[in-house]
N, C-alpha and C positions, 0 to 999 in steps of 0.2 A: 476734711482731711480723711474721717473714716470711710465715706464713700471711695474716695482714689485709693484706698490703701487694699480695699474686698477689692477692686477691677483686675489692682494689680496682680493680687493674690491668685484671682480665675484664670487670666490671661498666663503667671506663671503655669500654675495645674494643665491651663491643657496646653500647652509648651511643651512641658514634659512628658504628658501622654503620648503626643506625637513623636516625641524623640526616642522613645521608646520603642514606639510602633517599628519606626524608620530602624532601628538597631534591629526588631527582631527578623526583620528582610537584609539586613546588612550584607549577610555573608552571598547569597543570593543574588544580591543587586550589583554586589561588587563582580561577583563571576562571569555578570553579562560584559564586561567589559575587557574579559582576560586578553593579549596582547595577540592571542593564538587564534583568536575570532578574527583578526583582520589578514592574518597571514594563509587562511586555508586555500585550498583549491576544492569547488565540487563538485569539477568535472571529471567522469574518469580518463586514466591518462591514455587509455588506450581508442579513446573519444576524442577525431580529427577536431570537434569544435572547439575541444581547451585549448587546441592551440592557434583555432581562428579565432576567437574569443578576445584573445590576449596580447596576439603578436602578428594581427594581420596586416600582411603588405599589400599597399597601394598597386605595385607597380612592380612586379619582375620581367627577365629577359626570359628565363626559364620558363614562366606560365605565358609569356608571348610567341616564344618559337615550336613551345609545345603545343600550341592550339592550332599553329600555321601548319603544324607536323601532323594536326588532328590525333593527340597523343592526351590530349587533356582536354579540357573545356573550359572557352577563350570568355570571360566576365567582359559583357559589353561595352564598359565603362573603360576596359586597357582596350576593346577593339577600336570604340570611339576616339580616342587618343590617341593610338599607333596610327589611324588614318588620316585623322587631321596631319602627323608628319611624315608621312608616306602613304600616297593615296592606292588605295588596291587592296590593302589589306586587308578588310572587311569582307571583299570579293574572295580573298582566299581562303579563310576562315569559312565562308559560306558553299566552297565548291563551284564557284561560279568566275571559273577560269578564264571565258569566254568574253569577257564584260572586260578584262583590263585590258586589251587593245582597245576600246570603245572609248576607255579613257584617259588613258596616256596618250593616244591619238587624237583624242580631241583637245584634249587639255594644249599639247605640245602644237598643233596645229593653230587653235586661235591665240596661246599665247605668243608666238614665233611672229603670223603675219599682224598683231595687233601690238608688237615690238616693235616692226618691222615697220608699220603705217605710223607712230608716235615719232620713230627717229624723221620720218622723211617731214612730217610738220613742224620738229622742232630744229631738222635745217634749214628749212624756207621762213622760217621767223626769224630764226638768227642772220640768214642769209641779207631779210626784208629790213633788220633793225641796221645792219654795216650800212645798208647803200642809203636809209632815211639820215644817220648819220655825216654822210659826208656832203648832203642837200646845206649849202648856205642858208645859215639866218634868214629870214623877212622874204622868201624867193615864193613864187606865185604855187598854188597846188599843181605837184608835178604825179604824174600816174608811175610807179613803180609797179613793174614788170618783168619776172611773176611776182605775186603777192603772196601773203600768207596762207599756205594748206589746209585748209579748215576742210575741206574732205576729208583729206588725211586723218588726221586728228580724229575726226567722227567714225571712222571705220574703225582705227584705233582703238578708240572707246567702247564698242558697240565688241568689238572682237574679244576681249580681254573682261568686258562681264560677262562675257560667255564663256570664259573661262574659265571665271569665278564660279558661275553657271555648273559648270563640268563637276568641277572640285565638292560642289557643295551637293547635285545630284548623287556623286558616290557616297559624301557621309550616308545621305537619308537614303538610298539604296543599300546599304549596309545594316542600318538599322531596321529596316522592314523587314530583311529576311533573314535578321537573328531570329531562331528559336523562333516558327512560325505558332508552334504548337500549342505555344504556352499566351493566353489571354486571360488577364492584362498583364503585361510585363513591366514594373515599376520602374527596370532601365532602357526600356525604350521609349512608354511616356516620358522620361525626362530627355533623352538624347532628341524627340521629336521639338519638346518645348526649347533646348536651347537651339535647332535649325531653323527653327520657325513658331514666334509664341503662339499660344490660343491651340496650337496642333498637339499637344500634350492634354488637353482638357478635351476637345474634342475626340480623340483618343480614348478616353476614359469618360466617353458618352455625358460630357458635363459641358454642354453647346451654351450655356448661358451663360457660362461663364469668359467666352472669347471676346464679345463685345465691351466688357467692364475692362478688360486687360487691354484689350486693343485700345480702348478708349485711354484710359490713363497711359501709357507709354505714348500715344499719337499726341496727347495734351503735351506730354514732357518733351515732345520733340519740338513740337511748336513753338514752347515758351523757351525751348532751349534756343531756337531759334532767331526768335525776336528780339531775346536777350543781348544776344551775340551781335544782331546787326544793333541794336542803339550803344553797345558798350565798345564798336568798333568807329562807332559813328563819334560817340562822343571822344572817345581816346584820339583820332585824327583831330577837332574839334582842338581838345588842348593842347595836341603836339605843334599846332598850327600858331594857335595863341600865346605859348612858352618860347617859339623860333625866333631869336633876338633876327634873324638872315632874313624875314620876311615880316612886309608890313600885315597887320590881323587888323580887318576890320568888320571881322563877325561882330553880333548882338551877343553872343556868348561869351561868357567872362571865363579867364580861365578856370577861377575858381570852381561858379556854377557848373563848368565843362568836369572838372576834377570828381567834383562829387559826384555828378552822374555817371561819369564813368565807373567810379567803384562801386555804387549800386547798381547798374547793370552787370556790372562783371560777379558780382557776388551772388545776382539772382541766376545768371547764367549757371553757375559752379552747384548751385542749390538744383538745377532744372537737371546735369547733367546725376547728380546722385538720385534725383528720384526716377530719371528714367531707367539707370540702374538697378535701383532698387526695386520697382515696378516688377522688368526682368526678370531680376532673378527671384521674386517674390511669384509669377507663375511658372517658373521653374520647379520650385519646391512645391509647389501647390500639386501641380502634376506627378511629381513623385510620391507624396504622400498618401493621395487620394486613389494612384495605383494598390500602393498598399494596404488600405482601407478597404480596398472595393468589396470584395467578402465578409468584410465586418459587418453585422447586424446585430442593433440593440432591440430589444423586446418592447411592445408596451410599460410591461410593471417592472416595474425597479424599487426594491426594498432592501431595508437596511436592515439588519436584527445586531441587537448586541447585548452577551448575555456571560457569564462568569467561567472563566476556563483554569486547567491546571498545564500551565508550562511544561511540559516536559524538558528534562536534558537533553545533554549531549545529542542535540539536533544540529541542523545546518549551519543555526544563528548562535551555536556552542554558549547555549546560557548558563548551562555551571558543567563544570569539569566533575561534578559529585555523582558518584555511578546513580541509578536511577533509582536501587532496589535500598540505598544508606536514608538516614534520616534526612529530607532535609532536599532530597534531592531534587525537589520539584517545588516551582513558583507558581500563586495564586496571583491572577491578573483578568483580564476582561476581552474577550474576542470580540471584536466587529466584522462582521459577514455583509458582503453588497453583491446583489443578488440585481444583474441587469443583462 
């Protein structure tokens, strides 16, 4: 009992020393937290940044019509965006006048005849399906004449991704000849990576890096793929085996069909977030590593940390007590990293 009774005794004593300690920084410790430290500004106001800093907007009509006016300077990220919903702009922002006939005329000429070839194959199918329709039951193979336009169709097709073609030529034409000047530009390694992945990194001379991204998004395509056809394969599978209207006399139960259906559809849902994610994961990769590109760390990297005196009324307002009063400055510990 005399032993627990001296532990207690020591354990109070230095309790107390510390509580002591702690009171005699009290006044000091309390003033790093005054209410006025978290309300300051310390930018000056007559410094454009306080008020990019604080209150910058995504997206005005103002900084888009004044850039089109050449009144201001157009942030590639609205120019990128105002083109995607009106193709040109990028060309006008850039002086290059010349180029929007090249593209509304091509745009408007292969989407018009590749409209134009789609209508005419999907009257000669509908045309094909009236007259397979009115063929009697059980009648021997009879030749319908004409048949379905798969010309059609295929000009169609072939016209209208060329028009996609157009559309997507102008983003990345617009983005080239933002601001030639300036290499490497952080927004147009990204505007590069989301028209075409891998083109952001090779851009920012980091070529080793397109095959890893190529590879993982072409995996997620694949598996999204495969997915997709056995979770379409088994879902007909059960919808066939559940049809009270028809006899089912697959080997598949519907059960067994049921569960693999939601496990393919579930791995399908998994393949399409990670191509996503893939994506837009060298997207930011590209933008990051634009802004990085002049960074350089040294060899030696050191740490020193060694005893300092706080001064006041600094940025981080650690006591309101003038400098020159008792009291006005805190004792604490600097760490310095030096890379």
């Amino acid at each position: 009992m005399r032993t627990n009774t001296v532990d207690v005794k020591k354990a109070a004593k230095y309790i107390t020393v510390i509580a002591v300690v702690l009171c005699a920084f009290a006044p000091d410790s309390f003033a790093q937290f005054h209410e006025e430290a978290f309300q300051q500004t310390y930018n000056d106001p007559d410094d454009s940044t306080a008020v990019s800093d604080t209150a910058d907007k995504m997206f005005t009509f103002k900084e888009l019509f004044g850039g089109l006016a050449h009144k201001n300077d157009l942030r590639i990220g609205t120019m990128f965006a105002s083109s995607m919903i009106l193709p040109g702009i990028s060309q006008i922002y850039n002086r290059e006048y010349w180029k929007l006939p090249i593209i509304y005329g091509g745009i408007g000429v292969c989407a018009g005849l590749g409209g134009y070839y789609m209508h005419q194959y999907n009257v000669s199918k509908k045309r094909y399906n009236e007259i397979l329709d009115r063929i009697p039951p059980g009648s021997a193979n009879i030749s319908i004449t004409p048949g379905i336009d798969y010309k059609a169709k295929t000009a169609g097709t072939w016209l209208l991704v060329g028009a996609g073609l157009i559309y997507w030529g102008s983003l990345m034409d617009g983005a080239v000849n933002y601001k030639k000047d300036i290499h490497p530009h952080p927004g147009r390694a990204t505007v590069y990576s989301i028209l075409l992945p891998g083109l952001g990194q090779a851009y920012n001379g980091e070529y080793w890096k397109i095959p890893i991204y190529w590879g993982c998004i072409a995996g997620s395509i694949h598996f999204l793929c495969t997915n997709n056809t056995n979770y379409q394969r088994f879902k007909r599978i059960h919808n066939e085996a559940t049809n009270p209207d028809i006899e089912y006399t697959g080997q598949i139960s519907a059960e067994t069909a049921l569960w693999y259906r939601n496990v393919y559809r579930r791995y399908r849902d998994y393949s399409i977030v990670a191509t996503a994610l893939f994506y837009l994961l060298q997207v930011i990769d590209a933008n990051v590593f634009a802004y990085m590109h002049d960074f350089e760390v040294s060899d030696s990297i050191t740490m020193r940390l060694e005893p300092a005196v706080l001064t006041p009324d600094t940025a981080y307002a650690f006591n309101s007590v003038p400098a020159t009063a008792a009291g006005g400055s805190s004792i604490g510990l600097r760490l310095g990293l030096r890379f």
